[in-house]
C-alpha positions as a Markdown table, in Angstrom:
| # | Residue | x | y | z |
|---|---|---|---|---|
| 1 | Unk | 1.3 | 15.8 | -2.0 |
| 2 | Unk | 3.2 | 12.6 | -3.7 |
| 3 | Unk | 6.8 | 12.1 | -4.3 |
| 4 | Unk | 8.6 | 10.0 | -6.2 |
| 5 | Unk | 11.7 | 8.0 | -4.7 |
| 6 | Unk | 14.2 | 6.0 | -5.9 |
| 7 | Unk | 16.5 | 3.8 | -4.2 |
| 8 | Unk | 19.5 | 2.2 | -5.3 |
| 9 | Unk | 22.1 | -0.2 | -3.9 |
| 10 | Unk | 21.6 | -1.7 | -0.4 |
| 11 | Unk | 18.6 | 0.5 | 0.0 |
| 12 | Unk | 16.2 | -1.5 | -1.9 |
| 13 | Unk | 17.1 | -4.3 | 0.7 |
| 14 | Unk | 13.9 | -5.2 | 2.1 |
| 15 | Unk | 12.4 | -1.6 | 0.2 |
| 16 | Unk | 10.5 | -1.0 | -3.1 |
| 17 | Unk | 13.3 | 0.1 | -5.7 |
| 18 | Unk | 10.9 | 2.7 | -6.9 |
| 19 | Unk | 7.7 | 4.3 | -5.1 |
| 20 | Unk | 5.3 | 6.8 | -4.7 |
| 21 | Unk | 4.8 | 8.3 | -1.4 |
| 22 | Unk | 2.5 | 10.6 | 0.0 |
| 23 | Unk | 3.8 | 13.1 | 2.6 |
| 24 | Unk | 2.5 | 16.9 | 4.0 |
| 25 | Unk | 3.2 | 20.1 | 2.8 |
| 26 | Unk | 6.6 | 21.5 | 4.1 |
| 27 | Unk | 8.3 | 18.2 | 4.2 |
| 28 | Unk | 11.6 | 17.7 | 3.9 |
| 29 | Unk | 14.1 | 15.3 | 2.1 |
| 30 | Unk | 15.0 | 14.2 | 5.5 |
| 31 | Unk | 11.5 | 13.8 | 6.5 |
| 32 | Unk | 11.6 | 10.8 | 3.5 |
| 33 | Unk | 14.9 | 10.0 | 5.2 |
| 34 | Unk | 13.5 | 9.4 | 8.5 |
| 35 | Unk | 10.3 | 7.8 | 7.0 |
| 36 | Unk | 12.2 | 5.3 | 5.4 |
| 37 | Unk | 14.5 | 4.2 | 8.4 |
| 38 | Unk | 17.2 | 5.1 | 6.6 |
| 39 | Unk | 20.4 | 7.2 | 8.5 |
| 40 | Unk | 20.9 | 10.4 | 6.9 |
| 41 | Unk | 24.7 | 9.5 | 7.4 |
| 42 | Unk | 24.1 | 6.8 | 5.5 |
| 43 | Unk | 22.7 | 8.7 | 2.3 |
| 44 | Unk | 26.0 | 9.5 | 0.3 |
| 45 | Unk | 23.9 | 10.8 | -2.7 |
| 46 | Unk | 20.5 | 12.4 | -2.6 |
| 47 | Unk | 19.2 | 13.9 | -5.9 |
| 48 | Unk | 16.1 | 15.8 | -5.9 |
| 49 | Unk | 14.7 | 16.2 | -9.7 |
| 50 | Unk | 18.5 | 15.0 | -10.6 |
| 51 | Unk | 20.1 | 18.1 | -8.6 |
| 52 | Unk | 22.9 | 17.2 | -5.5 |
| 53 | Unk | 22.0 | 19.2 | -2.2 |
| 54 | Unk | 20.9 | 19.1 | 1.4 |
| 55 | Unk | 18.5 | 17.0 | 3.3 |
| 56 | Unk | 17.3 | 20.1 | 4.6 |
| 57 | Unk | 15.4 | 21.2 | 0.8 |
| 58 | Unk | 11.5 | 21.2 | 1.0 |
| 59 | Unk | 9.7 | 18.7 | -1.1 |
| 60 | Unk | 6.9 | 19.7 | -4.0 |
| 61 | Unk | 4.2 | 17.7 | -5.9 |
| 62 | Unk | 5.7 | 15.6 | -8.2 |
| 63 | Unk | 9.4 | 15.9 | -7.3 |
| 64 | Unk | 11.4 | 13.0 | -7.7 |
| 65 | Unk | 14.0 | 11.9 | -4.9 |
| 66 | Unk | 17.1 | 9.9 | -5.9 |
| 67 | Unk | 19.1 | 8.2 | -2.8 |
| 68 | Unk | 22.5 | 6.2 | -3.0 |
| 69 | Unk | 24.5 | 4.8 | -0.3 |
| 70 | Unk | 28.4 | 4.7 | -1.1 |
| 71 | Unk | 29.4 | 2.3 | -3.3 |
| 72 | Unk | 32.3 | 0.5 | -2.4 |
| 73 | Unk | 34.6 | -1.6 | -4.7 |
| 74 | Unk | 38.1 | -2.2 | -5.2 |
């Protein structure tokens, strides 16, 4: 199945900003995670199809997975 995912900030380091990525059935947003070599404690936002949740949530066809690390600033 494909997914979408979009990566902001520091992630795009080195990283298309925007891709489409083909993964099994039953994967997970932390299967993307890991696929990316990205620490899930390094994931302070993760949207899938614009929601907030867990890394845990099973993918679909067509879903589209946001990721942010903090943003710092001051």
């Amino acid at each position: 199945m494909e997914v979408e995912v979009r990566l902001f900030a520091t992630f795009r380091e080195g990283r298309e900003k925007k891709q489409k990525i083909l993964v099994p059935e039953d994967s997970s947003i932390l299967d993307i995670i890991n696929m990316l070599n990205i620490n899930e404690e390094e994931v302070a936002i993760m949207l899938l199809n614009g929601r907030d949740g867990s890394s845990d949530r099973l993918l679909k066809n067509g879903d589209v997975l946001s990721l942010f690390p903090p943003v710092g600033g001051g």
